[in-house]
C-alpha positions as CSV (number, residue, x, y, z in Angstrom):
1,X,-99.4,-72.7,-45.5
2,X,-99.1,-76.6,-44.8
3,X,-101.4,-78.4,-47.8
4,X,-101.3,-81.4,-46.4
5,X,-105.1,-82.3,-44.6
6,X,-104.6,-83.0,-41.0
7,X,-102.0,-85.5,-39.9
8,X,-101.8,-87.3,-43.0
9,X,-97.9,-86.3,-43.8
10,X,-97.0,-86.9,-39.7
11,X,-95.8,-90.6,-40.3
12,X,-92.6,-90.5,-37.6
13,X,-92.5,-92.2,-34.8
14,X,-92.7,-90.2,-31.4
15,X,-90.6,-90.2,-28.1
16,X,-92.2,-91.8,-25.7
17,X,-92.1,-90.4,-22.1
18,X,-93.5,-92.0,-18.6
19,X,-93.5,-89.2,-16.0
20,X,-94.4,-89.8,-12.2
21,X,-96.6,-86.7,-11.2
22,X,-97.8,-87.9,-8.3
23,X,-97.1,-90.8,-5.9
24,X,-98.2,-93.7,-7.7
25,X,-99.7,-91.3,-10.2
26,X,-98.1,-91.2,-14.2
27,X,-98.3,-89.7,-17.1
28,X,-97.9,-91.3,-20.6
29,X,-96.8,-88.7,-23.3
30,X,-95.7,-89.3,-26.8
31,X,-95.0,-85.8,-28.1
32,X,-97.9,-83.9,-28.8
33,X,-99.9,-87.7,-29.2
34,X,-102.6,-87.7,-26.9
35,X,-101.7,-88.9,-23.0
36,X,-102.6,-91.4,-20.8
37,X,-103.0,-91.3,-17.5
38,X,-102.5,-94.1,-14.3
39,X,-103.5,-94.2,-11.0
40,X,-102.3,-97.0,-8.8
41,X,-103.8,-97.7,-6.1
42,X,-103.5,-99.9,-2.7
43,X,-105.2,-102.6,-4.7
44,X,-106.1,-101.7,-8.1
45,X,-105.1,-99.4,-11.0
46,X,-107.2,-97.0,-13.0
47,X,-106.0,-95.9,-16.9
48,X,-106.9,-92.8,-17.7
49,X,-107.5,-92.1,-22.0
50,X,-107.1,-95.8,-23.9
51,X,-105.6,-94.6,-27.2
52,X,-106.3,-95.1,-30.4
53,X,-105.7,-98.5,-30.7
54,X,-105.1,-101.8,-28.8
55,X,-102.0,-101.3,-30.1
56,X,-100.6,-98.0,-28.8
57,X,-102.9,-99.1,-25.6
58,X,-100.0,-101.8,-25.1
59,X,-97.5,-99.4,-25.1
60,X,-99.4,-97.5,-22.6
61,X,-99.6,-101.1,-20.7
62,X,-96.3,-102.1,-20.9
63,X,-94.6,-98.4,-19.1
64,X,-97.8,-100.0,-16.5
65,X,-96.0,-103.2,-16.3
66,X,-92.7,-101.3,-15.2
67,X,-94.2,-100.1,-11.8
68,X,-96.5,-102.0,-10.3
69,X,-97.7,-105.5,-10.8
70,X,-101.6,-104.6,-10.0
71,X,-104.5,-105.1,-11.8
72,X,-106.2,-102.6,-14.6
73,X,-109.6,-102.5,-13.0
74,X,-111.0,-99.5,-14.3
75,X,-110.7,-97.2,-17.3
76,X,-111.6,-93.7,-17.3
77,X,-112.4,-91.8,-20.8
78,X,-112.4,-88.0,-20.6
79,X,-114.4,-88.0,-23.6
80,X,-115.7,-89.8,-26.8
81,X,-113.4,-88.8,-29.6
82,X,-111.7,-92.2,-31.1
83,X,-108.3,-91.0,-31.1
84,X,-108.7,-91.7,-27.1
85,X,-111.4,-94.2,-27.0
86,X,-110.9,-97.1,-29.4
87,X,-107.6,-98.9,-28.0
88,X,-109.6,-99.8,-24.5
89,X,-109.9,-103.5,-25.3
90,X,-106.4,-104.0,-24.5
91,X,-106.5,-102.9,-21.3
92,X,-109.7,-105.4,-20.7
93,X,-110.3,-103.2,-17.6
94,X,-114.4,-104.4,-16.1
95,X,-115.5,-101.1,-15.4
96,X,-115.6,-98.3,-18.5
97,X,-116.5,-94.9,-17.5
98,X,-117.4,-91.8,-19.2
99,X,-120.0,-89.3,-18.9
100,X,-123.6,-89.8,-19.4
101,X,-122.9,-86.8,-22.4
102,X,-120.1,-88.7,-23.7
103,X,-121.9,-92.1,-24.2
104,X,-124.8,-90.2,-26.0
105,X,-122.2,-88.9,-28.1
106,X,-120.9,-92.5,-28.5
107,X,-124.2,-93.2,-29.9
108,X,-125.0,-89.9,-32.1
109,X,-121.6,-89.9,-33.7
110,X,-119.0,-92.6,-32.7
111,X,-118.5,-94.2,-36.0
112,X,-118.4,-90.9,-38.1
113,X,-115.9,-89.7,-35.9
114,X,-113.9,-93.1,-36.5
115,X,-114.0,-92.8,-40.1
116,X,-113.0,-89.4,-39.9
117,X,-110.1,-89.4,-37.5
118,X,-109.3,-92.8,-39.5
119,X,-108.1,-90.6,-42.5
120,X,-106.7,-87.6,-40.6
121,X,-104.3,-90.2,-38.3
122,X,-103.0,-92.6,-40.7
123,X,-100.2,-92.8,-38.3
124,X,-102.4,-93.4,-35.2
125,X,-105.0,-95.6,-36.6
126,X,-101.8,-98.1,-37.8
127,X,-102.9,-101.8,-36.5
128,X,-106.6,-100.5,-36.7
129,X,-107.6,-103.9,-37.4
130,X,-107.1,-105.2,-34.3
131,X,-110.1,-102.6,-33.1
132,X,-112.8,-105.0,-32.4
133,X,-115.6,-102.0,-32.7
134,X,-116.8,-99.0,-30.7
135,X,-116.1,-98.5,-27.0
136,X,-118.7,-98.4,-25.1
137,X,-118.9,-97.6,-21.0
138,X,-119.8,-99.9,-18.5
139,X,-120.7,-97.3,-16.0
140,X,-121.5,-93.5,-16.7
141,X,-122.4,-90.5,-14.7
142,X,-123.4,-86.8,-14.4
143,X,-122.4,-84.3,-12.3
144,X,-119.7,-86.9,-10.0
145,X,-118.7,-89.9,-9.2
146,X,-116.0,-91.4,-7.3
147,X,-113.7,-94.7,-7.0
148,X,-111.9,-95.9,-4.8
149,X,-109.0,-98.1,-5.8
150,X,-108.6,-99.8,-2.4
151,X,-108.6,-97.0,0.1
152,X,-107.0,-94.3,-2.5
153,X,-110.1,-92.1,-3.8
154,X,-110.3,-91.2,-7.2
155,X,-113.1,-88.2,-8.2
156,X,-114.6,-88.1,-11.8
157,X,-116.0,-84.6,-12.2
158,X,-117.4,-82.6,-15.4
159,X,-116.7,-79.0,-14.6
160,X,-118.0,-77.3,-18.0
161,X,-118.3,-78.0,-21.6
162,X,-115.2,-76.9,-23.0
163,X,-113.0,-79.4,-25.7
164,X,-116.6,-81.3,-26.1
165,X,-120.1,-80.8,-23.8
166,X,-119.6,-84.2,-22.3
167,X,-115.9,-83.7,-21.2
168,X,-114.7,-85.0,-17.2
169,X,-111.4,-84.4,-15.4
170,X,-110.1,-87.2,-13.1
171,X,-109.0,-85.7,-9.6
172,X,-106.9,-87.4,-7.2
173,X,-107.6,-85.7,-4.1
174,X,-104.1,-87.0,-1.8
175,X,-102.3,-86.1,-4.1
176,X,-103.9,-83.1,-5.8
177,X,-103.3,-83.9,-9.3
178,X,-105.7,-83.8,-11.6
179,X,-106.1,-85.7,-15.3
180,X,-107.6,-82.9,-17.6
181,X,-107.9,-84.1,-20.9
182,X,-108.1,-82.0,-23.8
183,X,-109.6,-79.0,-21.9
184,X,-106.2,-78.3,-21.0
185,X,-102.8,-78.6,-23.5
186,X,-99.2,-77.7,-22.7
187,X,-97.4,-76.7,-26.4
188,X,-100.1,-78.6,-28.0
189,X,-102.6,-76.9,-30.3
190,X,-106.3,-77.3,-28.7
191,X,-108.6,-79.3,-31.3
192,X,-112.0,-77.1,-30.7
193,X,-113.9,-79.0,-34.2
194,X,-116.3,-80.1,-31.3
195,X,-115.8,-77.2,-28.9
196,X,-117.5,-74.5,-26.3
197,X,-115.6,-71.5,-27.1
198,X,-117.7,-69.5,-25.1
199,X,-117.8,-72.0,-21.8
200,X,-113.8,-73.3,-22.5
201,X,-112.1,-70.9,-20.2
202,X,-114.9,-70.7,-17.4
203,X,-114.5,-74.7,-17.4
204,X,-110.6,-74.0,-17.3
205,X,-111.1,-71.6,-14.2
206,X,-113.0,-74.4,-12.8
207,X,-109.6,-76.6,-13.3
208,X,-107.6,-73.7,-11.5
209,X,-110.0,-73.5,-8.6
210,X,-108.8,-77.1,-7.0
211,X,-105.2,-75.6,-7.3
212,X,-103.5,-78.7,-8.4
213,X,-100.1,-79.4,-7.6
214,X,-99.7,-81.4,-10.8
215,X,-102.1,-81.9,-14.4
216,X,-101.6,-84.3,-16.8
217,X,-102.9,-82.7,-19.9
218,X,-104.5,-83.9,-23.0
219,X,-101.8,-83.8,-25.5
220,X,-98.0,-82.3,-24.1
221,X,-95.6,-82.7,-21.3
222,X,-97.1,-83.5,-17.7
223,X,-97.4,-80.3,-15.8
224,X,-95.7,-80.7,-12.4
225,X,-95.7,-77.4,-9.7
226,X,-98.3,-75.0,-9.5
227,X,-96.1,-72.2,-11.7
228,X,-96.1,-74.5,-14.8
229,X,-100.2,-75.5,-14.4
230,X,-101.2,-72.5,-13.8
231,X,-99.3,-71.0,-16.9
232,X,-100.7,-73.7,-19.5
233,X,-103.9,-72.8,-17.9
234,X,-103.7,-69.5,-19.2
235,X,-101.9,-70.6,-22.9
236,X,-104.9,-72.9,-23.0
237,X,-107.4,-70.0,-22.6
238,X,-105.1,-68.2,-24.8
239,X,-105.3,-70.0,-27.8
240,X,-109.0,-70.3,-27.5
241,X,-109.9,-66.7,-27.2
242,X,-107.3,-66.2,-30.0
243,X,-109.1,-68.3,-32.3
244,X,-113.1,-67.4,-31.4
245,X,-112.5,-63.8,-31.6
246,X,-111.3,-63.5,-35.3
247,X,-113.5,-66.1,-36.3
248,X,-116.6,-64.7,-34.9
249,X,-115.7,-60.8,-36.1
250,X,-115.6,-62.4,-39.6
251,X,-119.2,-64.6,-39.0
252,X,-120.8,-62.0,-37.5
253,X,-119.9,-59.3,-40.2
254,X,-121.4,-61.7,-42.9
255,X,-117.8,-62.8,-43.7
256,X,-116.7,-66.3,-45.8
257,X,-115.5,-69.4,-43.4
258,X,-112.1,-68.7,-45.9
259,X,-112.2,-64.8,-44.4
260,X,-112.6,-66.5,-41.0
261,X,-109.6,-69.0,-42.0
262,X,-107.7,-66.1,-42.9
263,X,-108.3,-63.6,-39.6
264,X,-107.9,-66.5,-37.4
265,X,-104.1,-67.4,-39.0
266,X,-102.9,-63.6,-38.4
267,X,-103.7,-63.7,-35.1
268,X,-102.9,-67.3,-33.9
269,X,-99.8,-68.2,-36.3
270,X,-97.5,-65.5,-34.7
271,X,-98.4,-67.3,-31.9
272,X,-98.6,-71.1,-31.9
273,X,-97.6,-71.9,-35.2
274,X,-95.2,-74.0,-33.7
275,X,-97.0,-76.0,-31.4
276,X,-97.9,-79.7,-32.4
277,X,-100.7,-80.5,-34.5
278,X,-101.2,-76.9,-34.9
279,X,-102.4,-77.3,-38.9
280,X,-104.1,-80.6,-38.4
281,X,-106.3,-78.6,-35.8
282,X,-106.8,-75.1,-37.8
283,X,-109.5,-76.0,-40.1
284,X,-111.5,-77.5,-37.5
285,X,-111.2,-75.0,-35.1
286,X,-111.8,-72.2,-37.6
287,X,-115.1,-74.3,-39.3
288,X,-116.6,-74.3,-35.2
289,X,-115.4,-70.5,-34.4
290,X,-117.3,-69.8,-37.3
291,X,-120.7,-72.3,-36.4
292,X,-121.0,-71.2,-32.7
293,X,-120.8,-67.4,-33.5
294,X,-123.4,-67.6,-35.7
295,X,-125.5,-69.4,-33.1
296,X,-124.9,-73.1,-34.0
297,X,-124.3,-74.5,-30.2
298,X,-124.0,-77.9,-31.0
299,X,-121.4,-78.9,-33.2
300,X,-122.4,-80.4,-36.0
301,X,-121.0,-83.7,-36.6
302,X,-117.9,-84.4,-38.7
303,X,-117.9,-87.4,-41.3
304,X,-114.7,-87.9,-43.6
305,X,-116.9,-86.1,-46.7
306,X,-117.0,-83.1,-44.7
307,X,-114.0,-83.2,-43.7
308,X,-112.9,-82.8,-47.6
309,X,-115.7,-80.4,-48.3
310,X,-114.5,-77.9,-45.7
311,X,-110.7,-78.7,-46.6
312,X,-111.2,-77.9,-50.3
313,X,-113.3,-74.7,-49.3
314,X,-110.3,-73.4,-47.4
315,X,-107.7,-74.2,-50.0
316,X,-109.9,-72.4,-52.9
């Protein structure tokens, strides 16, 4: 078992890839780092995800700067976590979206989830200090809402709670492609610390419904043809399932969160031991498996003290 917390030993540099999954439509992907997305349009671009700082957004801007000349006009954040919020200065994009749920959660717990992701993603968070504070929308929404980027139509949706309760996907109806997030993964462990078990694979049905001919997921290779969505679709629901049930047995039994840390590894390891960030995720997952079945549907926030407190309890 890894002993290092997190992502604190992950200090190399990843491979950067810029894959076209639509026209005018790319994914940025850094091995198992969490994507961003880009829609061009006839007059405008939209940036899907800003990083975790304005300097990995640069990177993201300069793959921008190969194909197409346009402005950044809008920036699109699937959800609140800092990892994919607190580069967006770079990008200096006028209109900030996210959901009306992911603002609040902005407000309830944007700076404890900084100074915890802070010391999990000591690679990430490198060049923190150019991070001129939390990122805040300009616009926000519930239910839908749509752009348009000249006359190409871009639809904001939230379709379930599932990685967080104030998650959106970003469909681009001409193309059918769609810009998930971390509701859906391809090789990637799912980080569920602020997760719906219960409503994840509904909202991932939800995904599967609009039968897109492309997703670029939250965290692993963009997804192009129907035959490789629909089959991280079902890995996604996979690894979900595979880490509630356990968890709950063990909760629900009157079990330890170490018993629940223990059922979840048999099942899961054998499975997606492999996949990136697969121990920086585990603790999390296993600490929220263990919450919800007991009846605790909002997930309690996460500061860096209990981020060691839980650590230390699993490692007794």
């Amino acid at each position: 078992m890894a002993k290092a917390f997190a992502s604190q030993g992950d200090m190399d540099d990843k491979k950067i890839s810029f894959t076209e999954v639509g026209e005018g439509l790319w994914a940025f992907t850094a091995e198992g780092d969490p994507n961003s997305g880009v829609i061009i349009g006839d007059e405008s671009v939209m940036i899907v995800e800003a990083q975790a700082t304005p300097r990995l957004a640069n990177m993201v801007i300069d793959k921008v700067r190969e194909v197409t000349d346009k402005p950044i006009t809008h920036l699109a954040l699937t959800h609140y976590h800092a990892v994919r919020v607190l580069g967006a200065s770079a990008f200096d994009a006028p209109n900030v979206i996210m959901s009306d749920g992911a603002r609040a959660m902005v407000a309830e717990r944007g700076q404890e989830d900084w100074d915890s992701e802070f010391a999990r993603f000591p690679r990430l968070f490198q060049g923190h200090e150019q991070i001129p504070g939390l990122t805040w929308p300009t616009l926000t929404f519930t239910g839908r809402m749509s752009v348009y980027l000249g006359k190409r139509r871009v639809d904001l949706m939230q379709l379930g709670r599932a990685h967080t309760s104030g998650d959106i996907v970003i469909h681009v109806p001409d193309a059918n492609v769609m810009f998930t997030g971390d509701i859906v993964e391809y090789h990637s462990a799912c980080y569920c610390g602020d997760g719906h078990f219960a409503d994840w694979p509904r909202t991932l049905e939800a995904v599967r419904a609009f039968d897109p001919d492309a997703i670029a997921p939250g965290r692993g290779d963009a997804l192009v043809g129907r035959e490789r969505v629909n089959a991280a679709l079902d890995n996604t629901a996979d690894f979900v399932r595979s880490t509630y049930r356990p968890a709950a047995r063990v909760a629900q039994g009157g079990g330890t969160l170490k018993q629940a840390w223990d059922a979840v590894r048999a099942e899961c390891d054998p499975k997606f031991s492999d996949y990136a960030i697969y121990e920086h995720c585990l603790p999390f997952n296993v600490a929220r498996a263990y919450d919800e079945a007991r009846g605790i549907d909002t997930p309690r926030i996460w500061t860096a003290e209990r981020d060691r407190e839980m650590w230390e309890a699993l490692q007794a």
